[in-house]
ZAMARGU-4260 file (C-alpha; in steps of 0.2 Angstrom, whole numbers, plus 5000, padded with zeros to 4 digits):
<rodrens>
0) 5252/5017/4786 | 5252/5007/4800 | 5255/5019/4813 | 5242/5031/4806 | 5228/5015/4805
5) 5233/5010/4825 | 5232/5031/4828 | 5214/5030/4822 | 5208/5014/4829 | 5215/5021/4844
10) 5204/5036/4843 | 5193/5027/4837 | 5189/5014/4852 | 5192/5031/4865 | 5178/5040/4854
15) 5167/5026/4855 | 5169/5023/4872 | 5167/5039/4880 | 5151/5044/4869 | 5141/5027/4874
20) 5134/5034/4887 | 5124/5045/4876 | 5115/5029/4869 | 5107/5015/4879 | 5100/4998/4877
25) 5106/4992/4856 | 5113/5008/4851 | 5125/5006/4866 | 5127/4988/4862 | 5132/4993/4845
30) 5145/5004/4850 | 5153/4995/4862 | 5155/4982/4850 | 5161/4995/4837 | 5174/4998/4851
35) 5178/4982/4854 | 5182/4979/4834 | 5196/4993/4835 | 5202/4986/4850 | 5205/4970/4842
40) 5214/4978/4825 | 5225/4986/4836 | 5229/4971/4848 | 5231/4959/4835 | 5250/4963/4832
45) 5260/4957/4846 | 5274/4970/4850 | 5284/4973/4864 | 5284/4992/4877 | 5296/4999/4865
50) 5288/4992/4848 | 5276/5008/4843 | 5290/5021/4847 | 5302/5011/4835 | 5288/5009/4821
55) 5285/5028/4825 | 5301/5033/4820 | 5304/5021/4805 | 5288/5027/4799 | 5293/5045/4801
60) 5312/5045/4796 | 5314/5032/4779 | 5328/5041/4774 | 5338/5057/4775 | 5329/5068/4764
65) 5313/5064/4775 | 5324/5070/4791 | 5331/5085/4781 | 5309/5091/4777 | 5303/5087/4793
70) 5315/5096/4803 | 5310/5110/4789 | 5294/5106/4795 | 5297/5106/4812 | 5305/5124/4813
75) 5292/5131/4804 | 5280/5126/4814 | 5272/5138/4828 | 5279/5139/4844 | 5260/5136/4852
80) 5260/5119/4843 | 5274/5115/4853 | 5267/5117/4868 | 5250/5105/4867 | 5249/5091/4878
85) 5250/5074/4872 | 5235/5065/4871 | 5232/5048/4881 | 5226/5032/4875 | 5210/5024/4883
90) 5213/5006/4892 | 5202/4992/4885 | 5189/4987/4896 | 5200/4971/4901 | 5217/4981/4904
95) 5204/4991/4917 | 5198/4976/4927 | 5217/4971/4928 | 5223/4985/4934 | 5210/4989/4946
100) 5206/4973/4954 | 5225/4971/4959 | 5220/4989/4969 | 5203/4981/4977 | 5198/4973/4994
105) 5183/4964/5000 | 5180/4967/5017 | 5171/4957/5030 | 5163/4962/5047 | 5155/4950/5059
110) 5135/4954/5058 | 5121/4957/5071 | 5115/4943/5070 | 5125/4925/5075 | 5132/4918/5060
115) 5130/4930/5049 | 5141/4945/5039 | 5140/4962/5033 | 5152/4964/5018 | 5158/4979/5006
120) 5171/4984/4995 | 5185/4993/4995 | 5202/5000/4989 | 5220/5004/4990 | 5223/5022/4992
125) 5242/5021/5000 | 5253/5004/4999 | 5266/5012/5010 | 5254/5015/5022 | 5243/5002/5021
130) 5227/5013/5020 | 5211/5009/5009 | 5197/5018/5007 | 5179/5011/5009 | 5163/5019/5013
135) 5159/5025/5033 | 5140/5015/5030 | 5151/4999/5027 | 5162/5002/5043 | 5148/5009/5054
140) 5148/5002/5070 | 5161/4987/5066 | 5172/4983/5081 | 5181/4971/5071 | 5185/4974/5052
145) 5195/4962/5040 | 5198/4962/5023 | 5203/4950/5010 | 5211/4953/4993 | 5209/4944/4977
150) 5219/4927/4971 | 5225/4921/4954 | 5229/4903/4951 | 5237/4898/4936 | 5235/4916/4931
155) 5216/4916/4931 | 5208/4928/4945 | 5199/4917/4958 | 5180/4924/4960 | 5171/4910/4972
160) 5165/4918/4988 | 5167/4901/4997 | 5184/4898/4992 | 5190/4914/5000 | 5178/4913/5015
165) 5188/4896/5018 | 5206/4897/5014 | 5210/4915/5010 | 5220/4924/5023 | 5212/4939/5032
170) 5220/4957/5034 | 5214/4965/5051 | 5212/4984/5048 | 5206/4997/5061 | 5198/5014/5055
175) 5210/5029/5054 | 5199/5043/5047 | 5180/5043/5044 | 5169/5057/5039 | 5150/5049/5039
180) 5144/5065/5030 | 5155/5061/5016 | 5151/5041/5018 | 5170/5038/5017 | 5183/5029/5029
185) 5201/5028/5028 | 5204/5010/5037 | 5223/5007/5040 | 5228/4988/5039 | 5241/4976/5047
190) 5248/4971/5030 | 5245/4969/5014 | 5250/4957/5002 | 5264/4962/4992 | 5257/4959/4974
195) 5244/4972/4977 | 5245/4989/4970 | 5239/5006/4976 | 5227/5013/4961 | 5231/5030/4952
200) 5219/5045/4958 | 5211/5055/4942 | 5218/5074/4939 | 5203/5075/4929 | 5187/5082/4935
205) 5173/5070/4930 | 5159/5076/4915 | 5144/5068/4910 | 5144/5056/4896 | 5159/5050/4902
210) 5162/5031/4905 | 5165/5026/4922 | 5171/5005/4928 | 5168/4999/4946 | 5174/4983/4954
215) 5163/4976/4968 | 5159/4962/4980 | 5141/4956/4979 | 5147/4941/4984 | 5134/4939/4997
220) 5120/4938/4984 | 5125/4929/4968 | 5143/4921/4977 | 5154/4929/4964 | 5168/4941/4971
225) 5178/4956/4961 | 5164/4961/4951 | 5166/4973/4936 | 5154/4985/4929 | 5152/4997/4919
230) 5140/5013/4915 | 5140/5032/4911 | 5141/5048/4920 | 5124/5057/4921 | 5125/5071/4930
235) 5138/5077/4945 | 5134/5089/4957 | 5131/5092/4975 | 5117/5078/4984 | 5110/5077/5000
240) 5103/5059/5003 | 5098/5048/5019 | 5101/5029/5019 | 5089/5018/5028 | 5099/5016/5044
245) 5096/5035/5047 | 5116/5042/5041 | 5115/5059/5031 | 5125/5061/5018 | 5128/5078/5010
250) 5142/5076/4995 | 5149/5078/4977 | 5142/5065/4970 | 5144/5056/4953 | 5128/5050/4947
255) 5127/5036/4934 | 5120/5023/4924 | 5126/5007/4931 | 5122/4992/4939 | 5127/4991/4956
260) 5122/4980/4970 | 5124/4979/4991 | 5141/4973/4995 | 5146/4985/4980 | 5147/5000/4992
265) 5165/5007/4996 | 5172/4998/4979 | 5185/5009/4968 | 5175/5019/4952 | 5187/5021/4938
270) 5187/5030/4921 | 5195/5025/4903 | 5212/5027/4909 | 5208/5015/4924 | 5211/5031/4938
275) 5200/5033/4953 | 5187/5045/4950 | 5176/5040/4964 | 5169/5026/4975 | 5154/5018/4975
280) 5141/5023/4989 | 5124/5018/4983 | 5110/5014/4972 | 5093/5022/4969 | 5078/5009/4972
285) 5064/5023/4965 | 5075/5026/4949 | 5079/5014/4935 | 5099/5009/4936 | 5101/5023/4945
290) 5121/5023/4954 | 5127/5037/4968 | 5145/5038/4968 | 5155/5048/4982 | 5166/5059/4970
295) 5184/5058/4970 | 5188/5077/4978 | 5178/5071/4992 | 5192/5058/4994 | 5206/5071/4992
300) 5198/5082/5005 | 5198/5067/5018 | 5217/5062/5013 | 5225/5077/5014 | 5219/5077/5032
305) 5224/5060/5033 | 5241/5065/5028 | 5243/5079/5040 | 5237/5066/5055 | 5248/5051/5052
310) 5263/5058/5061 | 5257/5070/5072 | 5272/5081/5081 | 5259/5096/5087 | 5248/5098/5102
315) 5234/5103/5089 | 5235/5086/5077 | 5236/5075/5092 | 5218/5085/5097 | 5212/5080/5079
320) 5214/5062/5079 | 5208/5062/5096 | 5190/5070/5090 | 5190/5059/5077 | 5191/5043/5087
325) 5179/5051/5098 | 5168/5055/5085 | 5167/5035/5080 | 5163/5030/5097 | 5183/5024/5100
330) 5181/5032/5118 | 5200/5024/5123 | 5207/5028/5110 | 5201/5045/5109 | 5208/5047/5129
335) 5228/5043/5123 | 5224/5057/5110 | 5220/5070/5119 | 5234/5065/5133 | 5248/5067/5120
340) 5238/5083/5116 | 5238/5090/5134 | 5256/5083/5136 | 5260/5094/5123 | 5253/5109/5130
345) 5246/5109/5149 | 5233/5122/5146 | 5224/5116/5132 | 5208/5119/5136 | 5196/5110/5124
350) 5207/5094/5122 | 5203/5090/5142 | 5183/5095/5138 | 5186/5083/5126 | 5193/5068/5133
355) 5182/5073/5150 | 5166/5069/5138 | 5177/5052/5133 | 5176/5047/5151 | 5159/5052/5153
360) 5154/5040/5137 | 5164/5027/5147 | 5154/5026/5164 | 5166/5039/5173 | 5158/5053/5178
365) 5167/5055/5194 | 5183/5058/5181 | 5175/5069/5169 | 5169/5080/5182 | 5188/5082/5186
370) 5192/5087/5166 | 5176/5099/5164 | 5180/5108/5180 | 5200/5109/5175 | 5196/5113/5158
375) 5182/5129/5165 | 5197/5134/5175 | 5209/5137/5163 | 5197/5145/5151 | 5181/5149/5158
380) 5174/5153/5141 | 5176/5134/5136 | 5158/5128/5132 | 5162/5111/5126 | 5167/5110/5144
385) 5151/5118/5152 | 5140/5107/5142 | 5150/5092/5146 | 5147/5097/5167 | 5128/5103/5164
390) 5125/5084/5157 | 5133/5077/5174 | 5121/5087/5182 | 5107/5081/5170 | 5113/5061/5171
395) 5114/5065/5192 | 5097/5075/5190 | 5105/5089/5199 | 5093/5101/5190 | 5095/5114/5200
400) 5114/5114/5195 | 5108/5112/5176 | 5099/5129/5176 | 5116/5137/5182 | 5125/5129/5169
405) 5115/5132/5158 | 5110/5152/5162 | 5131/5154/5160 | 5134/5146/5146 | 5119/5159/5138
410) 5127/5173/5147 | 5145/5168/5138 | 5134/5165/5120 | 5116/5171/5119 | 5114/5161/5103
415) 5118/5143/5110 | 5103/5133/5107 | 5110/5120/5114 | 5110/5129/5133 | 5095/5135/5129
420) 5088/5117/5126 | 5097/5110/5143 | 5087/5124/5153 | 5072/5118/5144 | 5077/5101/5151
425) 5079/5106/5167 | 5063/5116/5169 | 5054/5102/5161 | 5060/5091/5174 | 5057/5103/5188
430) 5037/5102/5181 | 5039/5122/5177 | 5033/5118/5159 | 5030/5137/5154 | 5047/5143/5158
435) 5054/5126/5148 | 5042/5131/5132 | 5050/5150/5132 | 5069/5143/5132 | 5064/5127/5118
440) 5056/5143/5109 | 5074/5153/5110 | 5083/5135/5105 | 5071/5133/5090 | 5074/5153/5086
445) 5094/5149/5088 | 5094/5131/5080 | 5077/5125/5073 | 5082/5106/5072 | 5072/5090/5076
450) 5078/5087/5091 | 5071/5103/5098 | 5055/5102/5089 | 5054/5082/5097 | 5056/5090/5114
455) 5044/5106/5111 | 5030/5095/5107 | 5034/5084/5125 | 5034/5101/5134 | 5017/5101/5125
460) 5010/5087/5130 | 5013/5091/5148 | 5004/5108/5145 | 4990/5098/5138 | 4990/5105/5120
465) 4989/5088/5110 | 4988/5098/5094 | 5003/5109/5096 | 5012/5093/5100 | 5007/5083/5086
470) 5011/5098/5075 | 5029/5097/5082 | 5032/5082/5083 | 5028/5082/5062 | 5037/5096/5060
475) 5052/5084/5069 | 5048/5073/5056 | 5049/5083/5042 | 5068/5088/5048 | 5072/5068/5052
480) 5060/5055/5047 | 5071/5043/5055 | 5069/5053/5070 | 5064/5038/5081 | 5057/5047/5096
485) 5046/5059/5085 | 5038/5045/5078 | 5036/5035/5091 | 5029/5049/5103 | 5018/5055/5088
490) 5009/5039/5086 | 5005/5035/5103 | 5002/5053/5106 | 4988/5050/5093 | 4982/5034/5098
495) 4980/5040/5116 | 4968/5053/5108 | 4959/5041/5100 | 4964/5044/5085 | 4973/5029/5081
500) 4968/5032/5060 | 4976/5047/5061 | 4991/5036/5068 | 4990/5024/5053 | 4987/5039/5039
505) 5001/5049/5047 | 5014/5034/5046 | 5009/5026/5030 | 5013/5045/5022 | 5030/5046/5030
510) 5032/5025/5022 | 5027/5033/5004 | 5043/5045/5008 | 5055/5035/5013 | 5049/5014/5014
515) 5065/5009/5021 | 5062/5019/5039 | 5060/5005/5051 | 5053/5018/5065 | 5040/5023/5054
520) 5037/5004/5050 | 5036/4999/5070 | 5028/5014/5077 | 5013/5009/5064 | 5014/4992/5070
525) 5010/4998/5088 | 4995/5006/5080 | 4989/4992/5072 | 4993/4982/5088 | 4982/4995/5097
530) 4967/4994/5085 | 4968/4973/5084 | 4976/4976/5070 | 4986/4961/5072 | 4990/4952/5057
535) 4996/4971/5048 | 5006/4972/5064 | 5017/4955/5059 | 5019/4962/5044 | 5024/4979/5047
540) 5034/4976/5060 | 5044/4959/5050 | 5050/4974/5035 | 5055/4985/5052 | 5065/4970/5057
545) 5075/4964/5043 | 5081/4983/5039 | 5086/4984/5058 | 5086/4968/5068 | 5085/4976/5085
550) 5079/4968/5100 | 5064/4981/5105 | 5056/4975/5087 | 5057/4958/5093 | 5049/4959/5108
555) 5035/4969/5100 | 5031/4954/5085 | 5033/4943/5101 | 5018/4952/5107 | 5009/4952/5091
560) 5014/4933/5089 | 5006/4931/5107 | 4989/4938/5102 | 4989/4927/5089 | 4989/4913/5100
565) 5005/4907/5089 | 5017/4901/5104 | 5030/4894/5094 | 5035/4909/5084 | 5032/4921/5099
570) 5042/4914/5110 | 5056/4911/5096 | 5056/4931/5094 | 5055/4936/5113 | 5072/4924/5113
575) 5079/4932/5099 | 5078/4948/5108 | 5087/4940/5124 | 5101/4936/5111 | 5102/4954/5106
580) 5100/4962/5123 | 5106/4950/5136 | 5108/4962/5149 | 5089/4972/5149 | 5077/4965/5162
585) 5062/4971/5150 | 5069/4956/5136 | 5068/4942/5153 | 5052/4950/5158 | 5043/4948/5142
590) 5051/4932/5137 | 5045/4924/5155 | 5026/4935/5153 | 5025/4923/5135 | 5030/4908/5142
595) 5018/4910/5158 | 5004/4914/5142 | 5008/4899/5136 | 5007/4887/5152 | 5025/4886/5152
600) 5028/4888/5171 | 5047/4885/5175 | 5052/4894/5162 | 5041/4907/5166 | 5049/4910/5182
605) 5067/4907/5177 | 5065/4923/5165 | 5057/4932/5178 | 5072/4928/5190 | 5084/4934/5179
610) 5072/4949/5174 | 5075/4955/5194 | 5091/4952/5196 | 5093/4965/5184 | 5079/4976/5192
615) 5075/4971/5210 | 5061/4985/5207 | 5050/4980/5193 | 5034/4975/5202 | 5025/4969/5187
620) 5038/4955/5185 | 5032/4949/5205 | 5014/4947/5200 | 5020/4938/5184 | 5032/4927/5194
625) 5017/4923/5208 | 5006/4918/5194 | 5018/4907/5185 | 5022/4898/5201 | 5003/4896/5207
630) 5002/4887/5190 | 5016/4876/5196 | 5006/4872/5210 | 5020/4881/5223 | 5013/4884/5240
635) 5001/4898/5245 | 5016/4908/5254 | 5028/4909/5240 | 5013/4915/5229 | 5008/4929/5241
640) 5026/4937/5245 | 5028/4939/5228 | 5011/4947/5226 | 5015/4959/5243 | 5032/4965/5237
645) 5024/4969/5220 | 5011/4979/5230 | 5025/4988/5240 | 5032/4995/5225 | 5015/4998/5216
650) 4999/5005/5221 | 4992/4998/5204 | 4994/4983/5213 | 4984/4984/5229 | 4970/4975/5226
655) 4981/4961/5217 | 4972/4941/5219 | 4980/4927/5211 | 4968/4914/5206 | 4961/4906/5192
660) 4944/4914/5182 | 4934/4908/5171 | 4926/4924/5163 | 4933/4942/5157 | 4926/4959/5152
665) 4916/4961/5137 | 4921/4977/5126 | 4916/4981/5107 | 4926/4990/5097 | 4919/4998/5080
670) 4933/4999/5069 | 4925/5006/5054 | 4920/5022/5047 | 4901/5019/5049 | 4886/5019/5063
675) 4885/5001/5068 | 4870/4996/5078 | 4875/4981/5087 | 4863/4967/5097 | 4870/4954/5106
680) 4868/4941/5121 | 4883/4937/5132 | 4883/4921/5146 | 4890/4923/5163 | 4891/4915/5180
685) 4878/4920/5194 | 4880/4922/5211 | 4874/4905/5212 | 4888/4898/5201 | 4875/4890/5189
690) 4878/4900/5170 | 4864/4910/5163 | 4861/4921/5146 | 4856/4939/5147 | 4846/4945/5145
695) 4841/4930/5142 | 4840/4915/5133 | 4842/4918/5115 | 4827/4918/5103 | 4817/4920/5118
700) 4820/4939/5123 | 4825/4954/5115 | 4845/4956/5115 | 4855/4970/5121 | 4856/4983/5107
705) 4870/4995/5106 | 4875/5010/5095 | 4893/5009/5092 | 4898/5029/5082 | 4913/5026/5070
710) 4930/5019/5078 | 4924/5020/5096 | 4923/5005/5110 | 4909/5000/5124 | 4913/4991/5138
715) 4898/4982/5144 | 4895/4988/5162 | 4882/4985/5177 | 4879/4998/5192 | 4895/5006/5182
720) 4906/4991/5184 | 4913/4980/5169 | 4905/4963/5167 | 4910/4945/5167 | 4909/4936/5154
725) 4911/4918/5147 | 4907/4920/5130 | 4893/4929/5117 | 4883/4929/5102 | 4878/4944/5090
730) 4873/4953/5075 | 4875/4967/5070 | 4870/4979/5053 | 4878/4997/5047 | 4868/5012/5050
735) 4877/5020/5034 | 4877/5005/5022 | 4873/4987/5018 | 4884/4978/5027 | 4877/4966/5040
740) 4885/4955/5052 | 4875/4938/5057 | 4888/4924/5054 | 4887/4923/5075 | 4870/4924/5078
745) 4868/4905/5082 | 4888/4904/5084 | 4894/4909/5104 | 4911/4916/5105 | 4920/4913/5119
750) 4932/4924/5126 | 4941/4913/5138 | 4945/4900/5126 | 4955/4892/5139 | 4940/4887/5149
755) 4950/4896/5163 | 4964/4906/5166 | 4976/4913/5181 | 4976/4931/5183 | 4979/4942/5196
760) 4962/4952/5192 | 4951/4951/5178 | 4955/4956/5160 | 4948/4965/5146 | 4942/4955/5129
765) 4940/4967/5115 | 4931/4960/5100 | 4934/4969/5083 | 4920/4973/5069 | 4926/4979/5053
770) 4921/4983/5037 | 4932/4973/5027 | 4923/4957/5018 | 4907/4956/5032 | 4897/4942/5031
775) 4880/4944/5021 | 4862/4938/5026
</rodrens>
């Protein structure tokens, strides 16, 4: 009786578990806690391995007559019966998390910024071998990887992040295999401890309704390591998603219901049984507990070619590996491939493209040269090899040489958009921008991708057809939203048409598609910087950093910082950008350009010394460094040869005058949708230094009055020339609406609110009216 009672809570417990999925919020609870009562029925008689088969055969043997009918029984029965296969017993919940935590990792990569970590999860795959598996987003980029494994003391599992960020020893581990389509990575480690386990694939393909267990490391948020959660399958199936840093992933995914957080990702999925059925890539932010999960025949596609790469013996697994270093950006390592390859067998062709492209990536173009061309010799069919000497050509501007290339590559493979796009290139650069349309058309017709589109809409440009590029460079979008270039270009493309709106529009409906695209994020910002926009600038462009700390986003909330007057935080982020590109004259220059905004001399120039040792040539950084040292006080000589050798190198600089002013040009900018009609004074220096109003003083004659159409600027001119000015009043009421402006009509606004300013000509002021709250009479 008491077999058959275990046999049914068994069942029981399996049944309840595997069908919670169906239910959520208290019907779930209530079955779960149904299967949790069996569980304890079960459990509560202690017994040892071999206990239920003894009790099995007591029960079913209590005396010889019993044997004597079953083996009746037994003959009787149908050969058919004979065969089925045994059915398994479901793990509770807590032999799961044992099992599978003993198989788990938590690794730890240095982050881009000082100080700080990217984390994941991962698992063991092969003891022997010492490979895990993790997920390529985790690994991405990572020059050094650890990882750590979980502790028990006194038998309890240790969960405190500190703890193991203090004492816990580190595994270094280097990637083996990686497939960023697949979001997975095989990493091979050093060692690993011996009490660890290797976790048992699944045979089984995974179904909906099925419960599914993951163990994870969100350590980072909540400071609690080896994580377990638990959910059910809702659907699998093939899905194409793109994660915020730009990676496409096209997969078999598992999607289910269950909680999962960042630090999860690369983190072992497990069913009843407690075997891998998947690993945890991601979670849906749109959808409500929502979970992506790569699918386990993913995995088994990537190991078997791990299996047939970990002792390579032939020319052709040698050429593997070497591409799949290569393909990680592990340029030297990619180079010893290739050589064992070629060692193996002389003429092999496409191994010496490959590792003349290796070289190539590593600053050697001298020795690629030498591979393309050997490589072209021994089979002059080898494209990977004429692409690789065409973008010599290209990096040499040899353009000439490129159309050659090029044109032979096409006569070996008339459908190779790629050639066709490198004739394009070179035509483009050779200014014959018809010719270069016809072969981007060919590469579009071969291989209709982003990147083509991106450059069809440059080619545009240059023919002067502002529409057709901005169509392209849409349609680039539409292919790639985190195509950086098609954003950029198609914003400032737009804003140079004065149709900055358009910008804004355009980029705020690519933010509704994807709200993690930090392009889309900064190349709005530039729009609102270019419309005064400021303060929706900072914003913008502070979401774009903390997805992708880079140093050009930086630099541009430096900038946005600086016309807020807000020296201490601009100058913080222009210095944060040093840290991240220490080696860029543009970071020095724009660090020394804010100081020298700020009054802050010495340290204006130091930044600009160290901006031209970098680049000798950048003029603008002599006219900043002459400025910053006539604030110093240094002697007229100094000051001028900086200014002359900034002239010498450019023409925009001809007419360059250091000196300190008092006064800048007066432009109105209508940011609204609405007629504005403006009236205004503005007070200026004469020729006889005293400072007068004009038209006049105020209250006493009739202002200037201006009509200002919807989103278009005035400059205020004389005899065609801009204006100095020290400062203004006006009002101003909407042609379209009620909206009036008069809060300065006794209030002067000065635009040099330094009272003077060094310069090396006289700059533009633009003052802003917009709709939004105006004041009222």
């Amino acid at each position: 009786m008491r077999g058959a009672f275990d046999q049914v809570a068994y069942v029981g417990r399996a049944l309840a578990m595997r069908y919670c999925g169906r239910f959520s919020g208290l019907r779930q609870l209530g079955v779960l806690s149904v299967a949790c009562c069996l569980l304890q029925l079960v459990e509560q008689r202690p017994i040892t391995a071999a206990e239920p088969e003894q009790s099995a055969k007591k029960a079913e043997a209590p005396n010889d007559k019993a044997k004597a009918t079953d083996k009746t029984k037994a003959t009787d029965k149908p050969a058919a019966d004979a065969k089925a296969p045994a059915t398994r017993d479901a793990l509770s919940p807590r032999e799961i998390f044992s099992r599978t935590v003993r198989g788990s990792g938590w690794i730890v990569i240095p982050g881009d910024k000082p100080g700080t970590l990217r984390t994941g999860s991962a698992w063991i795959v092969d003891k022997q071998k010492k490979l895990v598996v993790t997920n390529h987003h985790v690994i991405r980029g990572a020059t050094k990887i650890e990882v750590i494994f979980p502790e028990f003391e006194d038998g309890r599992l240790v969960t405190s992040t500190p703890h193991y960020m203090k004492n816990s020893p580190r595994f270094t581990a280097k990637v083996f295999l990686d497939d960023a389509k697949r979001d997975l990575a095989f990493l091979k480690l050093n060692s690993l401890p011996a009490e660890m386990e290797a976790l048992t694939l699944s045979t089984e393909t995974t179904v909906p309704g099925e419960m599914v267990f993951s163990v994870g490391n969100p350590g980072v948020i909540d400071e609690s390591l080896w994580v377990f959660s638990s959910g059910s399958v809702r659907q699998v199936g093939k899905r194409s998603f793109t994660y915020r840093s730009g990676q496409k992933v096209e997969a078999e995914v598992i999607e289910t219901q269950s909680p999962i957080n960042p630090g999860d990702s690369g983190g072992p999925v497990v069913n009843e049984f407690g075997e891998v059925i998947g690993v945890v890539s991601g979670f849906s932010p749109e959808a409500r507990l929502v979970s992506n999960f790569i699918d386990l025949s993913e995995v088994k596609k990537l190991l078997k070619e791990v299996n047939e790469l970990w002792a390579p013996t032939t020319a052709e697994q040698f050429y593997r590996r070497g591409v799949q270093a290569e393909e990680r950006g592990d340029w030297q390592a990619a180079i010893v491939e290739f050589n064992e390859a070629i060692k193996r067998q002389k003429d092999y062709a496409l191994a010496m493209a490959h590792r003349g492209r290796c070289f190539f990536e590593q600053k050697d173009p001298d020795t690629a040269k030498a591979d393309f061309d050997e490589a072209i010799k021994l089979d002059p069919n080898c494209i990977d090899a004429r692409l690789g000497s065409l973008k010599i050509s290209q990096q040499r501007r040899d353009y000439d040489t490129m159309l050659a290339d090029a044109t032979q590559i096409i006569r070996i493979d008339q459908t190779n958009a790629e050639a066709y796009a490198q004739r394009a290139r070179a035509h483009y650069f050779k200014a014959a921008f018809e010719s270069s349309l016809k072969d981007i058309d060919r590469a579009i017709e071969a291989k209709p991708t982003s990147t083509h589109y991106t450059m069809r809409a440059e080619v545009y440009l240059k023919l002067k057809d502002t529409n057709a590029a901005v169509r392209d460079f849409g349609k680039a979008i539409d292919l790639d939203p985190f195509n950086e270039i098609a954003v950029s270009e198609m914003t400032t493309t737009l804003i140079d048409a004065d149709r900055a709106n358009d910008a804004i529009r355009l980029t705020s409906e690519l933010l509704q598609r994807s709200s993690n695209n930090a392009y889309a994020l900064a190349a709005r910002a530039r729009t609102m910087l270019a419309t005064k926009r400021t303060a929706d600038a900072v914003k913008d462009l502070t979401a774009a950093i903390e997805l992708q700390p880079r140093a050009d986003l930086y630099r541009l909330r430096g900038k946005a910082f600086m016309d807020l007057d807000d020296a201490e935080r601009s100058l913080t982020d222009y210095r944060q950008a040093i840290k991240l590109s220490p080696n860029t004259s543009v970071e020095h220059f724009d660090l020394g350009n804010a100081a020298f905004r700020f009054a802050m001399y010495d340290e204006a120039v130091n930044e600009i010394d160290a901006a031209l040792k970098i680049d000798p040539k950048l003029a603008v950084a002599y006219i900043t460094r002459a400025m910053a040292n006539y604030g110093r006080g240094r002697g007229e000589g100094i000051v001028r040869a900086d200014v002359d050798r900034a002239k010498e190198l450019d023409k925009t600089y001809e007419k360059a005058d250091v000196a300190k002013r008092r006064t800048r040009h007066l432009i109105f900018y209508n940011d609204t949708d609405e007629t504005i009609e403006l009236s205004f004074y503005f007070q200026a220096p004469a020729i006889d230094e005293n400072i007068y109003w004009y038209p006049g003083e105020p209250a006493q004659t009739k202002p200037i009055v201006w009509k200002l159409d919807p989103h278009t600027t005035n400059r205020l001119l004389f005899n065609t020339k801009s204006v100095d000015a020290m400062q203004f009043i006006y009002t101003a009421k909407s042609l379209n609406s009620t909206a009036v402006w008069v809060a300065n009509k006794d209030k002067p606004i000065s635009i040099v609110p330094e009272k003077e300013y060094i310069s090396w000509r006289t700059e533009d002021f633009t003052y802003r009216l917009y709709i939004s709250n105006p004041p009222k009479k």
